[in-house]
N, C-alpha and C positions, 0 to 999 in steps of 0.2 A: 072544318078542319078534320080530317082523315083520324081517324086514332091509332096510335102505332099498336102495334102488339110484337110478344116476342116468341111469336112461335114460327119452327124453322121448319120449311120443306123440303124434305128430304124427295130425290128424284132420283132414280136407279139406272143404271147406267149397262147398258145391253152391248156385249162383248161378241164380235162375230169372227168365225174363225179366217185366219187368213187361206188365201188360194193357195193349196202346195205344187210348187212346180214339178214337172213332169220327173219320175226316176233319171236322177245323173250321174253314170260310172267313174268313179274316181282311178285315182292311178293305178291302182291293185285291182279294178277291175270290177269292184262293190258296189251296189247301186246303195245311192244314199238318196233318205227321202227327204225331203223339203220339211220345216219344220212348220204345223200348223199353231192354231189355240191350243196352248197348253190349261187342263184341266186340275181341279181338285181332285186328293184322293178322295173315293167311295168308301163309305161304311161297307166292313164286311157283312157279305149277303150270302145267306145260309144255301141257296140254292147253281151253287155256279158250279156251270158245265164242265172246267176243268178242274182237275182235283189242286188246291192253294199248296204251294212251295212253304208257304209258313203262315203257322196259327196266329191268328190277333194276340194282343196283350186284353186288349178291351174291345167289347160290340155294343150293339143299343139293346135297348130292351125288346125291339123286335123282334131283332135278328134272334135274342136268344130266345125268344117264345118261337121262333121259327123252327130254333135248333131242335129246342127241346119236343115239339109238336104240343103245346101245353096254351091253354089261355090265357086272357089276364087275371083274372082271380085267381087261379091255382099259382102262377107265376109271381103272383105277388106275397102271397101267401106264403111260400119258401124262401123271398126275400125275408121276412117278415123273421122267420124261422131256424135264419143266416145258413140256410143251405143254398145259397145264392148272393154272391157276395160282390154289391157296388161299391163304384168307384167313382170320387166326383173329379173334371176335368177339362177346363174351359169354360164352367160354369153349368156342364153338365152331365148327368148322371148315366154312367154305362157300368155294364156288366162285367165283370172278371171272366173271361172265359174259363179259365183253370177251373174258378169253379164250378161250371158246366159240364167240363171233362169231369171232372168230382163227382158228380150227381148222376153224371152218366153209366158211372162204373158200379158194377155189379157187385154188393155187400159180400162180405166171406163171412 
């Protein structure tokens, strides 16, 4: 006889995007595009080519070791030091930006 067990397999489930049909001008004359796979937002990433309409609230710790050009030890180290100041959220831990702008600005 087979022994049961109670553990569960979990199998991931692979989302493709749909085909978008060809530009079709509507009555005013506006090409509207076909709607594809709608995506998650992206963590802000310190590197984009066009300049962002608005500042995160919160980043990973990447991004802001990216922001700041600084490693992990030193970067933690400021956490450490609270001139860097996280925030926990979903379960997990990110950065204040503000306080990055903070640290970035130049003491008087």
């Amino acid at each position: 006889m087979p022994s049961t067990s109670n553990r569960v397999t979990l199998r991931s489930t692979v989302v493709l995007p749909t085909a978008a049909p060809p530009y079709q001008a509507d009555q005013s004359g506006n090409e509207a595009r076909g709607q594809g796979c709608q995506t998650a937002a992206r963590p802000y990433q310190a590197d984009q080519s066009s300049p962002a309409k608005f500042e995160p609230l919160l980043v990973t710790a990447t991004s802001a070791k990216e922001i700041l050009q600084i490693g992990n030890t030193k970067f933690w180290r400021l956490v450490k030091l609270g001139k860097i100041q996280m925030a926990e959220t979903a379960g997990r831990r990110m950065v204040v930006y503000a306080s990055l702008k903070a640290l970035a600005q130049p003491s008087v």
